[in-house]
C-alpha positions in Angstrom: -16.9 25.7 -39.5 -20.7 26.0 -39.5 -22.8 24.7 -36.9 -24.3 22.0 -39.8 -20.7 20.8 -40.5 -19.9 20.6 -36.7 -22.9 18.6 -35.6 -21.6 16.3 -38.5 -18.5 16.1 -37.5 -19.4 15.5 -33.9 -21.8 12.5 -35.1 -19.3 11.0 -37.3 -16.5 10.9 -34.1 -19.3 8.7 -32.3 -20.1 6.5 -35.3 -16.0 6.1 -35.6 -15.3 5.2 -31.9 -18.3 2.7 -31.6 -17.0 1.1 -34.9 -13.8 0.9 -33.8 -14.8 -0.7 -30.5 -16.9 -3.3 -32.5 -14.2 -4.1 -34.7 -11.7 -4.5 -32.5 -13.6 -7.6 -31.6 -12.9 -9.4 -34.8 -14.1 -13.1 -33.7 -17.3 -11.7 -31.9 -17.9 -9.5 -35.0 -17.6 -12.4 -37.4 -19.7 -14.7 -34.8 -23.0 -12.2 -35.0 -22.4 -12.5 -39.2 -22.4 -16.0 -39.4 -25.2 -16.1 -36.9 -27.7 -14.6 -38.9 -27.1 -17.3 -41.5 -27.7 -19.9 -39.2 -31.1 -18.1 -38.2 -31.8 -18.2 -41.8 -31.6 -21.8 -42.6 -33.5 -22.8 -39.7 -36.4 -20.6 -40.1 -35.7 -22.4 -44.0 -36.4 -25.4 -43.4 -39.4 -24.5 -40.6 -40.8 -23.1 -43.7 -40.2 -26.0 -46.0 -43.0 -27.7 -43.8 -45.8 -25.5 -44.9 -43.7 -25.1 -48.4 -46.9 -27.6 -50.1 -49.5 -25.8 -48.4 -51.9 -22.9 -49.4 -52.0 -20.4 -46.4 -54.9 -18.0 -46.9 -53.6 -15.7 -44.4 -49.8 -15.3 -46.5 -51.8 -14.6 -49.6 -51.0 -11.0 -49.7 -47.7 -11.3 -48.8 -47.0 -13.6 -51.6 -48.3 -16.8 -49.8 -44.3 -18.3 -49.1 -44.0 -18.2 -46.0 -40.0 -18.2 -45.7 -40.4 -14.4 -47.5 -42.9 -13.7 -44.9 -40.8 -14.7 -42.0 -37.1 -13.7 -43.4 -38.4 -10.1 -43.6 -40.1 -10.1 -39.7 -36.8 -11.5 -38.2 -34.8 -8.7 -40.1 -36.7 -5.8 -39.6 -37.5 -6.8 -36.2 -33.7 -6.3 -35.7 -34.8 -2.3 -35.2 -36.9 -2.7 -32.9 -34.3 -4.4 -30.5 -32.1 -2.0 -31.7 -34.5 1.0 -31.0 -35.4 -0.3 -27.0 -31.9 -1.1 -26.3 -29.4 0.7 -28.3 -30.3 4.3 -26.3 -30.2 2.7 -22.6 -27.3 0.6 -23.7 -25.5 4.0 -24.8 -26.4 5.5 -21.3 -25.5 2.8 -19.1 -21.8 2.2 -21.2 -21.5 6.3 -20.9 -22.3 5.8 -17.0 -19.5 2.5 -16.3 -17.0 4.9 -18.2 -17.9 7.8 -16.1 -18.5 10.2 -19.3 -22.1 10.7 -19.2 -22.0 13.3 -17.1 -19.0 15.6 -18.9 -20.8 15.1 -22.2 -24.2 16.4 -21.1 -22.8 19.4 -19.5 -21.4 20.1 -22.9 -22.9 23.1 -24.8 -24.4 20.0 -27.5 -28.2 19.5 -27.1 -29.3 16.4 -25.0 -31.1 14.6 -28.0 -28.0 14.8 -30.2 -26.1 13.2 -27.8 -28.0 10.3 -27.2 -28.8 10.0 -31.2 -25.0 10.1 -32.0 -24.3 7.9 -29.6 -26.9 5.3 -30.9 -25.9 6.1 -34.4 -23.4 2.7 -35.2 -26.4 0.6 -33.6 -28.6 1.2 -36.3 -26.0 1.7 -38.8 -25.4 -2.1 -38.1 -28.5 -3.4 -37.7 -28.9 -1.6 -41.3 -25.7 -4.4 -42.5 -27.4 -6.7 -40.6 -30.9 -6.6 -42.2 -29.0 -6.4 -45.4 -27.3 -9.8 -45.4 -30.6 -11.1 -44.4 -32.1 -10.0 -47.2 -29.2 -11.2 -49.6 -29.1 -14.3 -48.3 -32.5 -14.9 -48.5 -32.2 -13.7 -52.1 -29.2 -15.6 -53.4 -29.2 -18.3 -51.3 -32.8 -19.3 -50.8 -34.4 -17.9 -54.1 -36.4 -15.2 -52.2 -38.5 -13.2 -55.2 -38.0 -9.4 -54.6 -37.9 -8.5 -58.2 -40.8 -6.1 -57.6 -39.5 -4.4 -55.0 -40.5 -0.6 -54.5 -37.3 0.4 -52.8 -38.6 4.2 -52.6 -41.6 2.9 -50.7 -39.5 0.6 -48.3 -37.2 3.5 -47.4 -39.4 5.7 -46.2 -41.3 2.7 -44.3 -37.8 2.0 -42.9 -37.0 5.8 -41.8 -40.8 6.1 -40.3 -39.3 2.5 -38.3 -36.2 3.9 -36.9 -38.2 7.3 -35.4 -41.0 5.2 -33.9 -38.9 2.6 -32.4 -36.3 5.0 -31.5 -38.7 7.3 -29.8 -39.5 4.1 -27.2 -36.1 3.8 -27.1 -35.2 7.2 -25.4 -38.4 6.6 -23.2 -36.7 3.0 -22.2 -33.4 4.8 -21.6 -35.3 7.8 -19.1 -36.2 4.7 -16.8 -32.3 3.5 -16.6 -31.4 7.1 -16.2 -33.4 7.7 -13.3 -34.0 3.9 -12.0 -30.7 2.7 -13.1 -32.1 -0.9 -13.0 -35.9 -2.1 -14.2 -36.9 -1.2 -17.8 -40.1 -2.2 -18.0 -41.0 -0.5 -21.3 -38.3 -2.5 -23.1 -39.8 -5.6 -21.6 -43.0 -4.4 -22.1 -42.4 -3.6 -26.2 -40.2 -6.3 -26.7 -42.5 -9.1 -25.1 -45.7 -7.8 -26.6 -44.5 -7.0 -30.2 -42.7 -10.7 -30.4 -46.2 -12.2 -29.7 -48.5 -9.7 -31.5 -46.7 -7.7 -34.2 -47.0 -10.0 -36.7 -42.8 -10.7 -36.9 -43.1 -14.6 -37.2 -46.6 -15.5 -38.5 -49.5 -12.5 -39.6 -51.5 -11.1 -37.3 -55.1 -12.3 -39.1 -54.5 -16.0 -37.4 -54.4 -14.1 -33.9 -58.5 -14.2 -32.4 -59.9 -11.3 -33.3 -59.9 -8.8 -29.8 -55.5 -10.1 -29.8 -55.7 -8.2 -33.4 -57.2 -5.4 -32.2 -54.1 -4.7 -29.5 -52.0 -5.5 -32.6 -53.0 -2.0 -34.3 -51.6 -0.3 -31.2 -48.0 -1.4 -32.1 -45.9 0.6 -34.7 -44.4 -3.0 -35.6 -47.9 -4.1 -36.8 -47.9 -1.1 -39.5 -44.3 -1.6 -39.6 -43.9 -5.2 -40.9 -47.0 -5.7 -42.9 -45.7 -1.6 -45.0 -42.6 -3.2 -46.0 -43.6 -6.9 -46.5 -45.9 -5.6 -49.0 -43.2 -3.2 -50.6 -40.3 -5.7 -51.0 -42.3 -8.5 -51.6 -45.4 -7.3 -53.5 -44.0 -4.2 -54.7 -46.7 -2.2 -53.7 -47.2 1.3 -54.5 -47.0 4.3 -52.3 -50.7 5.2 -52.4 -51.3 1.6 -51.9 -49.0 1.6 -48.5 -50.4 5.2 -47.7 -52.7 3.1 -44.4 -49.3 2.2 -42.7 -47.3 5.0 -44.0 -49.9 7.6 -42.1 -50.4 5.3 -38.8 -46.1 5.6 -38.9 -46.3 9.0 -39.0 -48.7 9.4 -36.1 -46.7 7.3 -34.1 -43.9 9.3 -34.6 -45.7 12.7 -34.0 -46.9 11.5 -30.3 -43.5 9.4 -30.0 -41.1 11.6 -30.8 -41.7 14.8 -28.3 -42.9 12.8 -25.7 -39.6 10.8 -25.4 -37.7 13.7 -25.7 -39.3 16.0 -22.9 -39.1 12.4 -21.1 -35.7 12.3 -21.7 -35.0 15.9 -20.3 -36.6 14.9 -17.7 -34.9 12.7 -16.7 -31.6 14.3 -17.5 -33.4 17.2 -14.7 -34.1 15.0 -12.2 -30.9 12.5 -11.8 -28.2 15.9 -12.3 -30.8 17.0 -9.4 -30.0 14.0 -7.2 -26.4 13.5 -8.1 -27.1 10.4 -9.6 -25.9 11.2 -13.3 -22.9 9.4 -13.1 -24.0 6.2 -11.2 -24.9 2.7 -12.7 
């Protein structure tokens, strides 16, 4: 077997055991499903107060502002997924006492904590998906124009960015074991300015400017424009290129970060402790 086919195969026993754990949980599982619908129809009929009112600021986004929101709340979903999904992987690793066996392993550091993340964003993927198809076929929610090329590759741009702060939340746990202030931090900060439950043009003008330090900002307002709008790729190329320059400084950073960290708590014998 080729090392491609065995890194696969290695991935795709962590995607099967996390499944199998979330499954096994059949009431829970069905819970978080029906929950999202529930989300839905109350941000439905929040919207069905403005439903007779011309907002300049959701113009370009189609000026409904159930579309606007639908897409925040669902998209959103990877950026909690991203801060907590790494940290949450460590910390369940730690309580089970395996962290330590698998990162002596000969397999790299960064592909351990990706695989183990992998069924996180795989369902936060099924998530966003019934989101979007109950907002289509239950609440008439026009995506007809779609450009599902462009919203991919807004979507894969995402998952680096907000995985990268993910890895850098999960250093903290590793080496603090309790604190994380960059998911607080991220979390707190993007809820209020990255434009996930009402655009960032009503925010004063200096709030705005702290809003085009977030990746969420470019994030949110890429693939609003893509699903709703069906905008083209030239036309998204602004967000698109502030993605990819997040994930350029992102990316490394978390990972030497991450080594780092591994470094430091194998140095203090504290690998293995929660």
């Amino acid at each position: 077997m080729n090392k491609n086919a065995n890194a696969i195969v290695k991935a795709l026993a962590f995607v099967k055991r996390d499944f199998m754990i979330t499954t096994s949980y059949k009431f829970s599982f069905f819970l978080q499903l029906f929950g999202i619908f529930l989300y839905v129809l109350t941000f439905y009929f929040i919207a069905k107060m403005f439903s007779s009112a011309s907002i300049p600021s959701l113009e370009p986004y189609g000026g409904d502002y159930f579309s606007f929101v639908l897409i925040g709340i669902a998209f959103s979903g990877y950026l909690t997924t991203g801060l907590g999904s790494f940290s949450g992987s460590i910390r369940s690793e730690q309580m089970m006492g395996t962290l330590e066996a698998m990162l002596v392993t000969p397999t790299s550091t960064p592909f351990i904590i990706i695989s183990s993340s992998l069924w996180s964003f795989i369902f936060t993927s099924i998530r966003v998906m019934v989101y979007l198809l109950i907002g289509v076929f239950l609440f008439d929610v026009n995506m007809s124009n779609v450009n599902i090329f462009g919203a991919l590759l807004v979507l894969a741009l995402t998952i680096i960015c907000f995985s990268s702060i993910g890895i850098i939340s999960a250093s903290f746990i590793m080496i603090f074991k309790q604190g994380d202030p960059i998911n607080w931090a991220f979390s707190a900060v993007s809820g209020l300015l990255g434009g996930v439950f009402y655009p960032i043009t009503v925010l004063p003008g200096w709030l705005q400017n702290f809003s085009y330090l977030l990746p969420i900002t470019y994030s949110l307002r890429a693939m609003r424009l893509a699903l709703l709008q069906g905008y083209s790729l030239e036309a998204l190329t602004p967000d698109i290129f502030a993605l990819i320059l997040f994930s350029i400084i992102l990316l490394p950073i978390s990972v030497t970060i991450f080594k780092y960290a591994v470094r430091r708590a194998k140095r203090e014998g504290s690998l293995a402790l929660y």
